[in-house]
C-alpha positions as CSV (number, residue, x, y, z in Angstrom):
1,X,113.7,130.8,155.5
2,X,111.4,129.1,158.1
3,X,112.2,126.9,160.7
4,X,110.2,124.1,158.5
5,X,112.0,124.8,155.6
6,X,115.7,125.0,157.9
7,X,114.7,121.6,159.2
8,X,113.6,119.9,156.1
9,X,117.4,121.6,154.3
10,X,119.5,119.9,157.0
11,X,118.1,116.7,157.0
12,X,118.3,116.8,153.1
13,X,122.1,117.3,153.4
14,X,122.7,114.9,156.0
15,X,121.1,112.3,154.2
16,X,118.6,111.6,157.6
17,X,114.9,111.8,158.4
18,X,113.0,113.2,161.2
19,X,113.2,109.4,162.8
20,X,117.1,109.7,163.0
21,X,117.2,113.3,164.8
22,X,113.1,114.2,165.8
23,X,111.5,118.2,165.1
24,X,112.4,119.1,168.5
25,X,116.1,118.0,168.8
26,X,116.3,120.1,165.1
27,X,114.6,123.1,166.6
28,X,117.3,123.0,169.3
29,X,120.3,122.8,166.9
30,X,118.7,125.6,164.9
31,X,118.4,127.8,168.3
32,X,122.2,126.8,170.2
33,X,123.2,128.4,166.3
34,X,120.6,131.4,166.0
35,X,122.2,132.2,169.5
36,X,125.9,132.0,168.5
37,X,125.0,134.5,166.1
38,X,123.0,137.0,167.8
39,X,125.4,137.0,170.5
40,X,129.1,136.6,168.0
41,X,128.5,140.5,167.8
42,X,127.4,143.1,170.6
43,X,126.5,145.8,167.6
44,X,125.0,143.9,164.7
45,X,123.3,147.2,162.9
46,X,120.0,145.4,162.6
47,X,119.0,145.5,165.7
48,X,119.6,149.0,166.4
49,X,116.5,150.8,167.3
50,X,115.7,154.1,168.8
51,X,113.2,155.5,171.5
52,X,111.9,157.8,173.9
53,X,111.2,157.5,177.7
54,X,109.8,159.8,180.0
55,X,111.9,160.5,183.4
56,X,110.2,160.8,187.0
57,X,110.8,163.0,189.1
58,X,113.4,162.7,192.0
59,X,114.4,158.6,190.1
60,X,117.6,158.2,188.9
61,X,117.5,154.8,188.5
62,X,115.9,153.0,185.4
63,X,115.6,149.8,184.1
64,X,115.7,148.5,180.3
65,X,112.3,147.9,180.8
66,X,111.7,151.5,181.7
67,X,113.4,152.7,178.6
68,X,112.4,150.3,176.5
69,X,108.5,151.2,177.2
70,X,107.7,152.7,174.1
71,X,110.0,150.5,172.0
72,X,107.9,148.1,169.2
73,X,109.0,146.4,166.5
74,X,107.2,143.9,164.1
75,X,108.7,140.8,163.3
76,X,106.6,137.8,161.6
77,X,103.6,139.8,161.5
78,X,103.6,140.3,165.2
79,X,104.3,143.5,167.0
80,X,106.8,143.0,169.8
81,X,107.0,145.9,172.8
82,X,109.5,146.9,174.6
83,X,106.9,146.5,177.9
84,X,104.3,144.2,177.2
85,X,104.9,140.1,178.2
86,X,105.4,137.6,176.4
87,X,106.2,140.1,173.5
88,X,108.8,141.8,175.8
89,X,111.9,141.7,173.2
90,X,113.3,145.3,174.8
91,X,116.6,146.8,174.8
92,X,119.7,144.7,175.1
93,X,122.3,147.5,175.9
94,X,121.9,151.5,175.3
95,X,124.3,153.0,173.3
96,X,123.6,157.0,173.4
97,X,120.6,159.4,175.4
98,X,119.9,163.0,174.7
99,X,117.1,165.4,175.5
100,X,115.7,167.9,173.2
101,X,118.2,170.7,173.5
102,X,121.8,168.4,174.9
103,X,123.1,165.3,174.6
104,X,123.5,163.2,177.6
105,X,127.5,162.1,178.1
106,X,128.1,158.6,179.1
107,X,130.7,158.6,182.5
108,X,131.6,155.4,184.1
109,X,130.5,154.8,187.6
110,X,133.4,155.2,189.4
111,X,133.9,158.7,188.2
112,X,130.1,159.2,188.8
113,X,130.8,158.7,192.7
114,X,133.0,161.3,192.9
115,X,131.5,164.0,191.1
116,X,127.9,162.8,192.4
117,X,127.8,161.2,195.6
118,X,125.4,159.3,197.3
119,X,124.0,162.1,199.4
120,X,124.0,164.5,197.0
121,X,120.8,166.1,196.4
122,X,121.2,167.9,193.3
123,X,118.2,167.8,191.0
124,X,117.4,169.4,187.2
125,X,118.0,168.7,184.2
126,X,120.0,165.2,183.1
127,X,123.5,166.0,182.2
128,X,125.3,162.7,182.4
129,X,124.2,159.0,182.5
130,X,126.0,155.8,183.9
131,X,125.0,151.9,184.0
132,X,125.3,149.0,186.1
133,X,124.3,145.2,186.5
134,X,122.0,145.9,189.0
135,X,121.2,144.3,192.2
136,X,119.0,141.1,189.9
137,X,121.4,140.9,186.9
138,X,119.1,143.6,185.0
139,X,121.0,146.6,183.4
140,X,120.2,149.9,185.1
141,X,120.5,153.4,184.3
142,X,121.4,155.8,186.5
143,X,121.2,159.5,185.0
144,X,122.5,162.9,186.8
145,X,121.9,165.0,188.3
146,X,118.3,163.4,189.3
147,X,116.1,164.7,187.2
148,X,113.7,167.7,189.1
149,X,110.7,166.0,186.8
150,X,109.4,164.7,183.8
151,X,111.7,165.1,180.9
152,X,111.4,162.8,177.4
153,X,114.8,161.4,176.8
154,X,115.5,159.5,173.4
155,X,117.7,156.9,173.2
156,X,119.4,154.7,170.8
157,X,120.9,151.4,171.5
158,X,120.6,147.8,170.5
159,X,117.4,145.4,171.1
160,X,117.4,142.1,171.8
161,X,116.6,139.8,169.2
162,X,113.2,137.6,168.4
163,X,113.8,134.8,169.8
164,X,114.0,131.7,166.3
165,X,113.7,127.7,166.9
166,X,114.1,125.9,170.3
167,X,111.4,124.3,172.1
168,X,110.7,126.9,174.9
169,X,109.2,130.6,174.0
170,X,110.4,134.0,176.1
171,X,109.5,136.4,173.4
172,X,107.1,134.6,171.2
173,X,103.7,133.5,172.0
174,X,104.7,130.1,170.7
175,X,107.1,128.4,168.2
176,X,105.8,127.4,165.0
177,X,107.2,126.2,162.2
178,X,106.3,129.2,160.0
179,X,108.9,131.6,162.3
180,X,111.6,132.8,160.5
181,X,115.1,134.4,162.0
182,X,115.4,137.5,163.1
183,X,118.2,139.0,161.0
184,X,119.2,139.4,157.3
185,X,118.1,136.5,154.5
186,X,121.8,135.9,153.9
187,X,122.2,134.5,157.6
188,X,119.3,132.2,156.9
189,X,121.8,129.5,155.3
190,X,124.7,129.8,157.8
191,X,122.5,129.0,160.6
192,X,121.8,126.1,158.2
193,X,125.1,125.4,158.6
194,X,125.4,124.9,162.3
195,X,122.3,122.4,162.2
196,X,124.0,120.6,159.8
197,X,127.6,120.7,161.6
198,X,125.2,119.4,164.9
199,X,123.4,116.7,163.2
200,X,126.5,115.2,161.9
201,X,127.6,115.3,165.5
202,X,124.5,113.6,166.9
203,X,125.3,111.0,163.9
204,X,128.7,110.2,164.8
205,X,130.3,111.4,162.0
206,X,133.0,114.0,162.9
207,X,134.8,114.4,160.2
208,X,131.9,115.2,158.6
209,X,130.7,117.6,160.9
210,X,133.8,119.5,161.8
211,X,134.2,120.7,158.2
212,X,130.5,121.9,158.2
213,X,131.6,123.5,161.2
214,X,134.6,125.0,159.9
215,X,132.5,126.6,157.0
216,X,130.0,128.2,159.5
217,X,132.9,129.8,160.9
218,X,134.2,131.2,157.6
219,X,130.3,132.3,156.2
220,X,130.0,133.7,159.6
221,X,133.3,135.8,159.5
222,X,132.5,136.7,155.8
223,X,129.3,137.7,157.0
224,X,130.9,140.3,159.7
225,X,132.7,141.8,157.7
226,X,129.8,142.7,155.3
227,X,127.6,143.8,157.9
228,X,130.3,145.6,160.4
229,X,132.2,147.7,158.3
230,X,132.2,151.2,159.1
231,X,129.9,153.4,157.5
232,X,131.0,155.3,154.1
233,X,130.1,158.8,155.7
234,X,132.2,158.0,158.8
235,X,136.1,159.0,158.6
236,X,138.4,156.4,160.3
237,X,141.0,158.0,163.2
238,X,143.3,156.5,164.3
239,X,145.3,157.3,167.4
240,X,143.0,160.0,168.4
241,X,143.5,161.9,172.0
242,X,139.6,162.5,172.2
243,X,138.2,160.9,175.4
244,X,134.7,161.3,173.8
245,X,132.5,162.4,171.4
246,X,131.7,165.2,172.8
247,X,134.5,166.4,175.0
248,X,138.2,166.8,174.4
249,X,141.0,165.6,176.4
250,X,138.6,165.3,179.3
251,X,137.2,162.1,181.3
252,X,135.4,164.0,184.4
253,X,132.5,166.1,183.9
254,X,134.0,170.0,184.8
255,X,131.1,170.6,187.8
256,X,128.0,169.9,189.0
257,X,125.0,171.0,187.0
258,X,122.4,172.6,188.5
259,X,118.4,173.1,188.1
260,X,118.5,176.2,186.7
261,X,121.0,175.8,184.1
């Protein structure tokens, strides 16, 4: 559904016309609920993507920009990159890295210190990776050992998502009324939902609006459960003593790796 056709559906309901609540006032009800439901779930399986990125040598550190270089998506019949302004949509969070022959485990920070430490000089082949804020708020990757040189890692992880109504454009080259949402067709009409819960609001009518409101909630939850379940090939454990995927009963990498391993 476009954001026209959103707009024109609300106001329908509500019984108003674009002199009670104006386009842009709509567009931002349409956006405050696009954004509750982007961000209701951290791993909404339509946004996962996957992609490669190219180490340098003697860096540890990298940026979602840096992975995200070779990410692109097309969305609206525009390509979005992982690197390239305004079109930047890029990597919200990484979920797993591997090389060509191994799989890179995920260790926390903390345990990263210990087994790596600051003056450690140990370069070759990445074995483990980490992440943190950052010193600007931007997610960054630290991988170890340091990699001795260039080596293609693929990822998969989760990217952010087109950016759908408003009145200011990070992602998009503008906002027009032709833009449609960035996730399935059945979310189309619960972010209806919200507009319409909002422009009861802005009307003064709460009753009204907190019923609306209370059916977002429910479509919404409906909604989650149809799109998170687990997958049918994956078996459910419960209780399980594995600390990861790939190791058993152990949260510290056993020893240093080295280059010529």
């Amino acid at each position: 559904m476009q954001l026209s056709d959103m707009r024109d559906y609300v106001r329908n309901i509500v019984d108003i016309t674009s002199n009670d609540i104006a386009d842009t006032t709509m567009n931002t009800f349409l956006r405050e609920g696009y954004d509750v439901m982007v961000y209701s779930e951290k791993r909404w399986p339509f946004y996962e993507v996957a992609t490669t990125f190219d180490t340098v040598a003697d860096q540890k550190d990298y940026t979602l920009s840096d992975v995200a270089t070779n990410l692109s998506i097309t969305h609206d019949g525009v390509t979005f990159s992982g690197a390239s302004a305004p079109k930047n949509v890029g990597l919200r969070e990484v979920a797993s890295m591997k090389t060509t022959n191994h799989v890179l485990e995920f260790i926390g920070y903390d345990d990263a210190d210990i087994v790596y430490p600051l003056e450690s000089n140990t370069t070759g082949d990445p074995w483990y990776w980490s992440m943190w804020g950052g010193t600007t708020g931007a997610m960054t990757l630290r991988l170890y050992p340091t990699p001795g040189g260039v080596k293609t890692i693929s990822v998969r992880g989760y990217r952010n998502a087109i950016e759908f109504g408003g009145n200011v454009v990070i992602y998009r080259a503008a906002i027009a009324d032709a833009n449609t949402p960035d996730f399935p067709d059945p979310f189309d009409n619960v972010l209806s939902l919200y507009a319409i819960y909002r422009s009861y609001q802005q009307q003064e009518d709460a009753g009204m609006g907190q019923q609306y409101y209370a059916q977002f909630v429910a479509e919404l939850d409906n909604l989650r459960a149809r799109f998170e379940d687990t997958p049918a090939p994956q078996p459910i454990r419960l209780n399980s003593m594995r600390a990861s995927r790939w190791r058993s009963q152990s949260w510290l990498p056993a020893r240093l790796r080295y280059s010529w391993e």
